[in-house]
C-alpha positions in Angstrom: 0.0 0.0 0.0 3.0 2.1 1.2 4.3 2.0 -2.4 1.5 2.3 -4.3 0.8 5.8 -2.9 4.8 6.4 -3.4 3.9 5.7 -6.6 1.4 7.9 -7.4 2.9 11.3 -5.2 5.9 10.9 -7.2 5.0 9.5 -10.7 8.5 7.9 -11.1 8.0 7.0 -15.3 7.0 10.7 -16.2 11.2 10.6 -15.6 11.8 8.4 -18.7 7.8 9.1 -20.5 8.4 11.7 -22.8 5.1 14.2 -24.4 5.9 15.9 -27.3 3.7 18.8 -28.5 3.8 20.0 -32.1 1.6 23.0 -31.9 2.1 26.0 -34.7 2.3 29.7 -33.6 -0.6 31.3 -33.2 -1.7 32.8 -36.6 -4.0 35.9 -37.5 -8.6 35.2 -37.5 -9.9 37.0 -40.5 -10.7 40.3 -39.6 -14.4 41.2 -39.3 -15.4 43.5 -41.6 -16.4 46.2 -39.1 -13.2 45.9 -37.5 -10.6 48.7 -37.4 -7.1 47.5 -39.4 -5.4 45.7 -37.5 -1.6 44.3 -37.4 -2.1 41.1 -39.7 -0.2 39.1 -37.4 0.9 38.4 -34.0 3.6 40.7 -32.1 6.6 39.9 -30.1 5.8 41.9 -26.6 8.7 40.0 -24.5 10.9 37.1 -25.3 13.4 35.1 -23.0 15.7 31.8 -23.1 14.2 29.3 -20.5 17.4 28.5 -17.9 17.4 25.4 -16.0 16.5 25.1 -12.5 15.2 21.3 -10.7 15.9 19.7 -14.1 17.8 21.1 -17.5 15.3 22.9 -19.3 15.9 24.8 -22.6 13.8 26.5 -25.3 12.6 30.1 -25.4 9.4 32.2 -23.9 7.7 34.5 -25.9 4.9 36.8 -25.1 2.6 37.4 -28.5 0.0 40.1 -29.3 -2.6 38.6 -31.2 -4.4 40.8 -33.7 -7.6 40.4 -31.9 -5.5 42.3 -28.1 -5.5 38.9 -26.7 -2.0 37.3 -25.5 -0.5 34.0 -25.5 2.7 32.8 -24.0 4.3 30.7 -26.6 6.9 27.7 -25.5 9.3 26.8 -28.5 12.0 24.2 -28.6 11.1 23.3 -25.2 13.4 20.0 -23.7 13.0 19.5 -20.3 12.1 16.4 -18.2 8.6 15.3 -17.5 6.9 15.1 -14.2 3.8 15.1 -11.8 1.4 18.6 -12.1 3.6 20.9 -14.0 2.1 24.3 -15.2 2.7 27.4 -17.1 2.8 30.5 -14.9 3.5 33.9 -15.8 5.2 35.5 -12.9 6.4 38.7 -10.7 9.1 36.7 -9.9 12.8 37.5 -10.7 14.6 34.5 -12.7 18.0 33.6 -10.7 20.1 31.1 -11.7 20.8 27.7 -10.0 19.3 26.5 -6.7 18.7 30.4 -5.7 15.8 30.4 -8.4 14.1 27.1 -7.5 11.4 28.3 -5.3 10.9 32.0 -5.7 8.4 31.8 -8.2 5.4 31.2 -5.8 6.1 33.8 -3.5 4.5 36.8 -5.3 1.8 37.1 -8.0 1.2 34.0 -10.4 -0.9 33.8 -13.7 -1.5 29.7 -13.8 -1.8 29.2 -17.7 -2.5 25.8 -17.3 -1.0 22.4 -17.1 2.0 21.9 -19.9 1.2 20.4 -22.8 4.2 18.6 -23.5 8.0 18.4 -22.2 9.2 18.3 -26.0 8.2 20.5 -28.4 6.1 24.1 -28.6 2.9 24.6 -27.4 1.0 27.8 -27.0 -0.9 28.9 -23.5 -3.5 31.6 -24.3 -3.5 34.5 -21.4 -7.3 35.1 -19.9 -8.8 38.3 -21.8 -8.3 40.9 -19.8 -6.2 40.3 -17.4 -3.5 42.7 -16.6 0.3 41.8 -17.2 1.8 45.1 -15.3 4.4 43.2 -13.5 4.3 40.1 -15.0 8.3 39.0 -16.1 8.8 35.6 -16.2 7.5 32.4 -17.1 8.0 29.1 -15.1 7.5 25.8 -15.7 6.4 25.1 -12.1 6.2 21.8 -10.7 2.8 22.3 -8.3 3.5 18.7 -6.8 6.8 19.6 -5.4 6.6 23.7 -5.4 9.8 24.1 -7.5 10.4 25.2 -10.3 11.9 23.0 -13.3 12.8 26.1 -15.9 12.1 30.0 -15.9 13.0 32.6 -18.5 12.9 36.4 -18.3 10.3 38.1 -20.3 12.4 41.0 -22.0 10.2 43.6 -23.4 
């Protein structure tokens, strides 16, 4: 019985279970024909290389404008390991490097984008309408499970 729940806290084959996620980049809707012009397609507001922290984690964070004023974080090229409850979170949190930046990103405010699609790949996480990003700098992949994080990347506008 002992194991069985060990088993299940700690998921130990997420640690050699890959999911891969081929999503493309959000593209421009067809404008509506009331609509003002509008950029015709989605623009960079903030971009940043995702460091490690718990477990090596590369692949880049970007923050898009879609035509329509609605956001979403993009992951691309993302390699990291798999595990139990990880999430997207957009973050006040400052990205240190190394065991300092493990744990810092629940401390402040958090925008849960949802769980992550994939450990391998790109996948985009659409950001709620209306919600305000003042203050919002980083992404994490956070590990809700174990409250650490596994990567982070600055947002740089």
């Amino acid at each position: 019985m002992l194991l069985a729940a060990a088993a299940f806290w700690f998921q130990p084959w997420k640690l050699v279970v890959d999911e891969a996620v081929a999503e493309p980049a959000p593209t421009a809707r067809p404008a509506q024909p009331a609509a003002p012009a509008a950029p015709a397609e989605p623009v960079v507001v903030a971009r940043g290389e995702l460091i490690s922290h718990e477990h090596e984690t590369r692949g880049t964070a970007t923050l898009l404008r879609l035509p329509d004023d609605t956001f979403v974080v993009r992951l691309a090229d993302l390699v990291t390991s798999n595990g139990p409850k990880l999430k997207v979170w957009l973050t006040d949190a400052p990205v240190l490097p190394g065991r300092a930046g493990w744990h810092v990103f629940d401390d402040g405010r958090v925008l849960d984008l949802g769980d992550l699609k994939g450990n391998l790949g790109s996948a985009n996480y659409p950001v709620p309408p209306g919600t305000d990003l003042t203050g919002l700098t980083s992404v994490s992949i956070w590990c809700e499970r174990f409250a650490v994080s596994f990567g982070a990347a600055d947002l740089a506008r």
